[in-house]
Backbone as JSON Lines, residues from 0, in Angstrom:
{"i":0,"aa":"X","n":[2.87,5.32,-13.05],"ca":[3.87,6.04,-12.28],"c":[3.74,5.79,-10.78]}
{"i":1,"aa":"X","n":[2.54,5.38,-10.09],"ca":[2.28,5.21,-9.18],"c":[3.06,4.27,-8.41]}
{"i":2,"aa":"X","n":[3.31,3.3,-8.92],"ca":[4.3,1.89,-8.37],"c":[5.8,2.35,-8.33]}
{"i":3,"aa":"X","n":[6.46,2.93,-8.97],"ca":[7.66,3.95,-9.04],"c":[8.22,4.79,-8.07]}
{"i":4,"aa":"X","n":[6.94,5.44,-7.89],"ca":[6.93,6.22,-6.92],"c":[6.87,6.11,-5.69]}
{"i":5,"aa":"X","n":[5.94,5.14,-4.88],"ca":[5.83,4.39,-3.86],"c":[7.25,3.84,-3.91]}
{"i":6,"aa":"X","n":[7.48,2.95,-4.94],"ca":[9.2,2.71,-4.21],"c":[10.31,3.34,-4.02]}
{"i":7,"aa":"X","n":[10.29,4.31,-4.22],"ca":[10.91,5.78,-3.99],"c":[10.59,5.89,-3.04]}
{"i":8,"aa":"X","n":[9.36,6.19,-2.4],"ca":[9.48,6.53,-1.33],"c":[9.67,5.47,-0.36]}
{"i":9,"aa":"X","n":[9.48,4.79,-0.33],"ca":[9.48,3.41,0.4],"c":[11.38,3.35,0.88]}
{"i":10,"aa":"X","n":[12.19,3.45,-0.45],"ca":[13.36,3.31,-0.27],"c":[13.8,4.13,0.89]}
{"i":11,"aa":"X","n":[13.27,5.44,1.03],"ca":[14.07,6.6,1.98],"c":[13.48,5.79,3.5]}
{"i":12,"aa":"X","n":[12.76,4.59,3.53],"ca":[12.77,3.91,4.93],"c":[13.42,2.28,5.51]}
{"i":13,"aa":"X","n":[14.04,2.36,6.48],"ca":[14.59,1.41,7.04],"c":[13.84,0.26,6.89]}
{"i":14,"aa":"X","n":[14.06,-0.84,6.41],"ca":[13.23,-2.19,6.71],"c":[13.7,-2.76,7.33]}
{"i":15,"aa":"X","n":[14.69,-2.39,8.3],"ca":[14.87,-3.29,9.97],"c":[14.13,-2.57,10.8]}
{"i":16,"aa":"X","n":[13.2,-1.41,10.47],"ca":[12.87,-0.57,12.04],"c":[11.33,-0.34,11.47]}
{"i":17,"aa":"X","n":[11.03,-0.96,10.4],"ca":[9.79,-0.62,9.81],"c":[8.91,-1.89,9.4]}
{"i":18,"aa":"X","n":[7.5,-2.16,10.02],"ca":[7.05,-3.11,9.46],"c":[6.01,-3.19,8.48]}
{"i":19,"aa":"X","n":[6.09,-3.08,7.65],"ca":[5.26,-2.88,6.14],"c":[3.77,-3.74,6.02]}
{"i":20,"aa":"X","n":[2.74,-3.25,6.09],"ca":[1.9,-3.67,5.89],"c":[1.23,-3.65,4.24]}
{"i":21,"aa":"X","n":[0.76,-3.89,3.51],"ca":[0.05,-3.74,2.52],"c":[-0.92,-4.79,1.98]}
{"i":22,"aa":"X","n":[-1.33,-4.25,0.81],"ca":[-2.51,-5.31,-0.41],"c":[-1.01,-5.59,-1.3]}
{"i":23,"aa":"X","n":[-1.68,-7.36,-1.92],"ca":[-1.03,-8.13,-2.81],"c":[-0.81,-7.26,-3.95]}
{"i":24,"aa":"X","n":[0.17,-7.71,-4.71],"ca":[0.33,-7.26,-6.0],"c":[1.29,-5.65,-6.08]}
{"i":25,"aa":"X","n":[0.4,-5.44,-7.03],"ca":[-0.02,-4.02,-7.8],"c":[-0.21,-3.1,-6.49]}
{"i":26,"aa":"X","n":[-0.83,-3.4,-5.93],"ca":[-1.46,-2.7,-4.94],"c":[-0.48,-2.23,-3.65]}
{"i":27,"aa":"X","n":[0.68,-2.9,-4.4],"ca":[1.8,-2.14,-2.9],"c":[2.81,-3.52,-2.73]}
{"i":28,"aa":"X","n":[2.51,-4.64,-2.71],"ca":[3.29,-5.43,-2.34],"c":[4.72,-4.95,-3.24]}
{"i":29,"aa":"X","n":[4.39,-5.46,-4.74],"ca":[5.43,-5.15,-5.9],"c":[6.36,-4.29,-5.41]}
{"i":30,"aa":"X","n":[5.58,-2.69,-4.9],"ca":[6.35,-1.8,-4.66],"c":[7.49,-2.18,-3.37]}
{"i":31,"aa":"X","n":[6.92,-2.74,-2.52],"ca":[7.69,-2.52,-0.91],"c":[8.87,-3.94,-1.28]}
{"i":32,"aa":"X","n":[8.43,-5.05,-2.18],"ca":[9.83,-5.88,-2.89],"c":[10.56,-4.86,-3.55]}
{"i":33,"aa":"X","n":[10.31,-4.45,-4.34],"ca":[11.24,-3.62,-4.85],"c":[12.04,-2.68,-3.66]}
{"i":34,"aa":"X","n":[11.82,-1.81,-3.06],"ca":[12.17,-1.15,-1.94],"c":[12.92,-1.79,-1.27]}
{"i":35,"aa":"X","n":[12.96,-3.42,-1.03],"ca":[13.96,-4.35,0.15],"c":[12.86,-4.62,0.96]}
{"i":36,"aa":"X","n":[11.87,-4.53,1.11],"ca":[10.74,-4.85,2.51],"c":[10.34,-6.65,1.79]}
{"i":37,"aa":"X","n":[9.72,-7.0,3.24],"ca":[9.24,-7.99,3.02],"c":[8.0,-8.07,3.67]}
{"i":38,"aa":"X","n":[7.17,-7.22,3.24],"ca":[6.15,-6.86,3.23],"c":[4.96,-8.04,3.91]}
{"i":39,"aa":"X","n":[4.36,-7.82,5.06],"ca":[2.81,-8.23,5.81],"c":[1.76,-8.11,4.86]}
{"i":40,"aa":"X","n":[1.09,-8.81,4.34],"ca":[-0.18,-8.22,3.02],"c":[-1.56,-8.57,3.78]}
{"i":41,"aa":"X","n":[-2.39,-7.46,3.66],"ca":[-3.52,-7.44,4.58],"c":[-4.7,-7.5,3.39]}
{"i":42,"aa":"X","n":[-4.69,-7.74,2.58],"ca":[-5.52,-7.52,1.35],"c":[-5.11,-8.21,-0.3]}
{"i":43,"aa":"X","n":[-6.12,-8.95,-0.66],"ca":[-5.3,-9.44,-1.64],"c":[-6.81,-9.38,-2.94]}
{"i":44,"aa":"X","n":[-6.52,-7.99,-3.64],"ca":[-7.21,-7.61,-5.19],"c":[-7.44,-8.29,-6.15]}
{"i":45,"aa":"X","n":[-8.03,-8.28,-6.38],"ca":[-8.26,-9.16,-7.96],"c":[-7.08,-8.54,-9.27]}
{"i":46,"aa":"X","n":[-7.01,-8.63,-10.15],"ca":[-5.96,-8.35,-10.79],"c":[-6.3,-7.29,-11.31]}
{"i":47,"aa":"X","n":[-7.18,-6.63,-11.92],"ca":[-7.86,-5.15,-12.02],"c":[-8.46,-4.85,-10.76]}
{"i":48,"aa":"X","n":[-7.49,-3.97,-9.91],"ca":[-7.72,-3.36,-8.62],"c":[-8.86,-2.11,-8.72]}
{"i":49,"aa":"X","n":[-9.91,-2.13,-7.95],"ca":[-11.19,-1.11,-8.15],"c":[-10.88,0.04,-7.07]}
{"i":50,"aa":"X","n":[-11.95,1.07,-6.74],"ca":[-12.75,1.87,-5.53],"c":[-12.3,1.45,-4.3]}
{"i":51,"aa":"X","n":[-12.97,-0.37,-4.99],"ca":[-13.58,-1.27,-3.27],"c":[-12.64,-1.26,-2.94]}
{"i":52,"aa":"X","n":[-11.46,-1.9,-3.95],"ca":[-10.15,-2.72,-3.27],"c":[-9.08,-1.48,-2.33]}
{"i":53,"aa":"X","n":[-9.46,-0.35,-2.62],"ca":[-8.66,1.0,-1.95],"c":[-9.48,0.82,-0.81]}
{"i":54,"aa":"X","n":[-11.04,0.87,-0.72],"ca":[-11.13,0.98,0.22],"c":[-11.33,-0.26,1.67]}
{"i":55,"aa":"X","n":[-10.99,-1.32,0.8],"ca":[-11.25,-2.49,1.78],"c":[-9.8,-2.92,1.9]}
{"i":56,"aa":"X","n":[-8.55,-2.55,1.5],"ca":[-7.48,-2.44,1.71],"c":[-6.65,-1.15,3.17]}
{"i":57,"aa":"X","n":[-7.63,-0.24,3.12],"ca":[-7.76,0.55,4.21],"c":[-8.37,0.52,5.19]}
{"i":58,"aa":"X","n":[-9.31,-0.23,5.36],"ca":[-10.12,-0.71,6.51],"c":[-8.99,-2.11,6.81]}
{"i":59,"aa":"X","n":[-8.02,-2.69,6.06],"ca":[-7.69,-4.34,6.79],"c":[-6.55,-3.5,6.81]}
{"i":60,"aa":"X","n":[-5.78,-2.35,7.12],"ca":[-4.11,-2.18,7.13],"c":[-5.17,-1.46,8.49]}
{"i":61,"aa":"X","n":[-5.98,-0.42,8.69],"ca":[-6.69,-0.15,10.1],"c":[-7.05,-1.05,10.85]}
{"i":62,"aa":"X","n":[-7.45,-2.5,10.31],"ca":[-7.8,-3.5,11.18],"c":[-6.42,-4.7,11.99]}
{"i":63,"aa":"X","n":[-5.45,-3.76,11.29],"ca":[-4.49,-4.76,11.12],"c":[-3.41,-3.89,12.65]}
{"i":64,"aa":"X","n":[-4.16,-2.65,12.58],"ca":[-3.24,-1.72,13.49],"c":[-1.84,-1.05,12.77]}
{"i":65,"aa":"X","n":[-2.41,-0.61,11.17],"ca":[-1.2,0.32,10.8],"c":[-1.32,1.48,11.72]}
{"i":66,"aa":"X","n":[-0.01,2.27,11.97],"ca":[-0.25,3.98,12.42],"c":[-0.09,4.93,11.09]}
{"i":67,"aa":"X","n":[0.25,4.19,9.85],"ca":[0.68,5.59,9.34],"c":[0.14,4.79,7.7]}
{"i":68,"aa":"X","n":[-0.6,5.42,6.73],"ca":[-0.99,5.13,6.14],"c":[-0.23,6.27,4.33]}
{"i":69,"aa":"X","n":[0.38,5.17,3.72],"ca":[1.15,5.95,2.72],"c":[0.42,5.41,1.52]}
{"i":70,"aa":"X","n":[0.04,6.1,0.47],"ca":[-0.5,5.65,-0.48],"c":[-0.13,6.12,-2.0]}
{"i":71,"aa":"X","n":[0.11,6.01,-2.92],"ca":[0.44,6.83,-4.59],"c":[-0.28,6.62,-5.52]}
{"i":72,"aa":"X","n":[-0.96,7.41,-5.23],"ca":[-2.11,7.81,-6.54],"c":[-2.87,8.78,-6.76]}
{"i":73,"aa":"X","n":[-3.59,9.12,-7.2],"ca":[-4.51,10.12,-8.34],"c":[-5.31,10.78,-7.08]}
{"i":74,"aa":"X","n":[-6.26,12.03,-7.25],"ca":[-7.05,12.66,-6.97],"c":[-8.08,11.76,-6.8]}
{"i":75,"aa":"X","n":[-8.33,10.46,-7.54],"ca":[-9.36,9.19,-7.1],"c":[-9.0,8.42,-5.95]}
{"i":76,"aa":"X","n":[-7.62,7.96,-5.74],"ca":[-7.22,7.39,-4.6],"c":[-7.34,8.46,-3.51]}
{"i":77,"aa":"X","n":[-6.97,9.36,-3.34],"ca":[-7.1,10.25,-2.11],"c":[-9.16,10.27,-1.83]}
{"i":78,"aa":"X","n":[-9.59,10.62,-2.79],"ca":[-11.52,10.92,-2.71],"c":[-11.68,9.13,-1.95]}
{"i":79,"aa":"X","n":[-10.91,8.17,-2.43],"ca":[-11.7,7.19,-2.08],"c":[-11.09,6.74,-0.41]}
{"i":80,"aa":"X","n":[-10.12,7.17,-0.53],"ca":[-9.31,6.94,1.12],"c":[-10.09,7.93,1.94]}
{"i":81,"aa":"X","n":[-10.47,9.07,1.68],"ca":[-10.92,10.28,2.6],"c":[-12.73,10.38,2.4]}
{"i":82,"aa":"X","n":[-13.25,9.37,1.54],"ca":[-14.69,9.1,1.77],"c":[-15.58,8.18,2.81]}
């Protein structure tokens, strides 16, 4: 449900006034194509996305100079973004 959802939300934003950063795949790209973005990818997962890949996907969208960090997932994705 997670990928669904992200493009839902993704849709309610402009992709002429917005520049999309994300990880390959699964991990957000999929979503922000779907949405109309043409998405910047700062991270690129192995095909079973882990822990690491949340959290070394958040350190390269911070290294990359995101301001605003949107994410869709579980009570595990939030523990591993806020650890």
């Amino acid at each position: 449900h997670a990928s669904a959802r992200a493009t839902a939300a993704l849709r309610r934003l402009d992709p002429a006034r917005v520049t999309l950063l994300t990880a390959r795949g699964a991990m957000g790209e999929d979503a922000a194509r779907a949405a109309g973005f043409a998405p910047q990818t700062v991270h690129e997962p192995p095909s079973a996305s882990s822990a690491a890949d949340t959290i070394a996907t958040a350190r390269a969208l911070l290294g990359a100079g995101a301001d605003l960090l949107l994410f869709a997932g579980g009570d595990g994705t939030a523990r591993d973004l806020l650890g």
